[in-house]
C-alpha positions in Angstrom: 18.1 8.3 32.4 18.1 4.9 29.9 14.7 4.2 31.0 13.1 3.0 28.0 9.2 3.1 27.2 8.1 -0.2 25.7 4.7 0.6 23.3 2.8 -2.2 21.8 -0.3 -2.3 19.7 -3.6 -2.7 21.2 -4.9 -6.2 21.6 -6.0 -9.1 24.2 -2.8 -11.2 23.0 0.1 -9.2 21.6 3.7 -10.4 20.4 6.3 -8.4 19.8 9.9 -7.7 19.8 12.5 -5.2 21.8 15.5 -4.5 22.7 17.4 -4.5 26.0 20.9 -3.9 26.8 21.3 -4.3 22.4 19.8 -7.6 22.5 16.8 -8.9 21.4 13.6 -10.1 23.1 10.3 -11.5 22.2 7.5 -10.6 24.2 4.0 -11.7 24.7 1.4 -9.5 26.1 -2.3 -11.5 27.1 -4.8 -9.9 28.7 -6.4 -12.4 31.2 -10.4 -11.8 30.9 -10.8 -13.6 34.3 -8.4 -12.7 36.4 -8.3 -9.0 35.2 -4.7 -8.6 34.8 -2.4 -8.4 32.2 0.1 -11.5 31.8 4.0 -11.0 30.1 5.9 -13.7 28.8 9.8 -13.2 28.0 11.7 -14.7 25.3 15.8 -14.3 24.4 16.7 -14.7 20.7 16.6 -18.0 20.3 13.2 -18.7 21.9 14.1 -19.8 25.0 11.2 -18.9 28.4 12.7 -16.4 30.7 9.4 -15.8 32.1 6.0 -17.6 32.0 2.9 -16.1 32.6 4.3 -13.1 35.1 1.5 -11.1 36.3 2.1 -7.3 35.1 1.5 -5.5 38.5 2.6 -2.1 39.2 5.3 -0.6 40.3 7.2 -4.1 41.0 10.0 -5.5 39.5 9.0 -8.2 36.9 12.5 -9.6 36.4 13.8 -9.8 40.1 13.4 -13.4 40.5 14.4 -14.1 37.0 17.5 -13.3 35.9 18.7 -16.6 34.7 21.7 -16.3 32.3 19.9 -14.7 28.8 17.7 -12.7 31.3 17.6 -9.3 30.9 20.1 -7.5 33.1 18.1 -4.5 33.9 14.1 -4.7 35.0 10.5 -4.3 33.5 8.5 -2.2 35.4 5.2 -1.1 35.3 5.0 3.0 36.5 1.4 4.0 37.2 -0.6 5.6 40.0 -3.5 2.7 40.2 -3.5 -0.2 42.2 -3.6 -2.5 39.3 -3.4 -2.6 35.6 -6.7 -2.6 33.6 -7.3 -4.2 30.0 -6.7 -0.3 28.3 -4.1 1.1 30.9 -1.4 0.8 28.2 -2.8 2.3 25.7 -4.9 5.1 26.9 -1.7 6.1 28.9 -2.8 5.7 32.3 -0.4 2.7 32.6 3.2 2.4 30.8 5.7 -0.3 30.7 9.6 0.4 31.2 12.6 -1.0 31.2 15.0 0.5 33.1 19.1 -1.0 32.7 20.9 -3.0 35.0 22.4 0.4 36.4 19.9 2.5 36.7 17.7 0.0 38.7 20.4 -1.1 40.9 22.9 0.8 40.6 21.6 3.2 42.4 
């Protein structure tokens, strides 16, 4: 499939850029120390908030309620086998985040 695996460097607050759909995106990893869970914030090109603060829970998809105009057209997902994502998931492999297009998530 276009299912495409989304690495990012290890760290309790990490920016960084990707592509979906051959446009670009800024996105902000934060791990929240509190509430245990990892938070994703989505940028288009020209800085403007798709998402806010999203809690990064698996298996569900992070864009469903979001896809405003410069949204994405396919969805983040998180594909693990825990019931929640800890502070290392993503790096030690035990977590991963995807994006998957617009036709392969609902297309069917």
């Amino acid at each position: 499939g276009n299912m495409i695996t989304i690495n990012f460097a290890d760290g309790n607050d990490v920016v960084f850029s990707v592509p979906f759909d051959g446009k670009k995106y800024k996105v902000r990893m934060c791990w929240n120390h509190e509430g245990q869970f990892w938070a994703l914030h989505l940028w288009d090109a020209n800085n403007n908030v798709i998402l806010a603060n999203a809690c990064v829970v698996p298996k569900f998809p992070l864009l469903m309620n979001h896809h405003k105009s410069n949204a994405p057209r396919g969805e983040l997902l998180v594909l693990t086998d825990k019931e929640s994502v800890g502070r290392d998931d993503f790096q030690s492999g035990a977590a991963t985040l995807v994006y998957c297009t617009e036709n392969e998530f609902y297309g069917g």
